[in-house]
C-alpha positions in Angstrom: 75.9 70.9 135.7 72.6 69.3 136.3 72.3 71.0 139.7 73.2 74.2 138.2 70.1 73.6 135.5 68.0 73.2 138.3 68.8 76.0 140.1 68.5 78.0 137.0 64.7 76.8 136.0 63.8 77.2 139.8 64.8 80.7 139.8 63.0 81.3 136.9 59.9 79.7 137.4 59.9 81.8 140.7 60.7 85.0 138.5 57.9 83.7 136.1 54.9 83.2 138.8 56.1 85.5 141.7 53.8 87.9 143.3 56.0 90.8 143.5 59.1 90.2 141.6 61.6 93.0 141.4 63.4 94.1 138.0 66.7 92.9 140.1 65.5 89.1 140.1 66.1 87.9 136.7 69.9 88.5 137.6 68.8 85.2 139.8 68.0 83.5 136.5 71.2 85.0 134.3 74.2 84.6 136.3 74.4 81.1 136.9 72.7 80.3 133.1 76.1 82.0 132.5 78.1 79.2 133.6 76.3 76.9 131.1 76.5 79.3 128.2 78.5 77.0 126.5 76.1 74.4 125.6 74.5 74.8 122.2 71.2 74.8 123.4 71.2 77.0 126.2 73.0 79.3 124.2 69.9 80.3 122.6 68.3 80.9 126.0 70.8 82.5 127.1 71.1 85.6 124.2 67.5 85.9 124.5 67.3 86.0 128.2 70.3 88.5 129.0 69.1 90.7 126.5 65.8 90.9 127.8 67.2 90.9 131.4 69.3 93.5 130.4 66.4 95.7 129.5 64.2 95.0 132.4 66.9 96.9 134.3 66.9 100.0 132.6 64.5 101.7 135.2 66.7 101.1 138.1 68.8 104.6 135.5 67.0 107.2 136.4 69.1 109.8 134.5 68.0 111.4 130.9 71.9 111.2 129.8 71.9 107.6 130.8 68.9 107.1 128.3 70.8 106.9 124.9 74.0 105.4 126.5 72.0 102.3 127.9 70.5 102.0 124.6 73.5 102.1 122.6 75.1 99.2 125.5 71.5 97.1 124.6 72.2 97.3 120.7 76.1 96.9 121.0 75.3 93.8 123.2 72.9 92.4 121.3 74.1 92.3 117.8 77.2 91.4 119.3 75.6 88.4 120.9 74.0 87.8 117.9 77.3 87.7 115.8 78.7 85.3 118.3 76.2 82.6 118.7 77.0 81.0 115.3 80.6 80.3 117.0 79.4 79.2 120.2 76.9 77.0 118.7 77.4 73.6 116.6 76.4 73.0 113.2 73.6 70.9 113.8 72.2 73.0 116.3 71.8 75.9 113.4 70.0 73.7 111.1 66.9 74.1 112.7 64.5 76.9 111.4 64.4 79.4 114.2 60.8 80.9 113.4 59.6 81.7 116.6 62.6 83.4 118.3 63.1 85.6 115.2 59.2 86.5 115.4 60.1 87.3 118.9 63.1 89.5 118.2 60.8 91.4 115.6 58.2 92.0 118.0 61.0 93.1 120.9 62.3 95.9 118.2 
């Protein structure tokens, strides 16, 4: 798991400072944070990440009937993510006052 951590903040640190990134590369970043979803703490990263990912590939759907299906998918999978991390998460974890993610998720909507 440690090399897949490392891999993961490479990727994203390249996606972060790259030149010219394409909307494509934070799939680079999502699919093997993934495979460590199930640690409390990067399960918080994780939610916020895909979501956000998710999002950053709309424009590759050109279509204007695409438009409200894609956004419908983005709200489905968010609250749903969003309903879910209190299972996937410990209790101690969800002690902590989560102030700046949830001024984050205000300022996303």
């Amino acid at each position: 798991l440690p090399l897949v951590l490392a891999f993961v903040l490479s990727a994203y640190s390249f996606f972060l400072f790259g030149w010219h990134v394409h909307e494509k590369a934070i799939l680079m970043v999502l699919l093997p944070l993934s495979l460590l979803n199930s640690q409390p703490e990067v399960a918080r990263v994780y939610e916020v990440l895909s979501v956000v990912g998710t999002w950053s590939l709309f424009p590759l759907l050109l279509e204007p009937p695409e438009s409200i299906l894609k956004w419908l998918l983005l709200l489905c999978y968010a609250v749903g993510s969003a309903v879910a991390l209190p299972y996937v998460s410990s209790p101690d974890t969800d002690k902590r006052e989560p102030t700046a993610e949830l001024v984050w998720w205000r300022g996303l909507a």
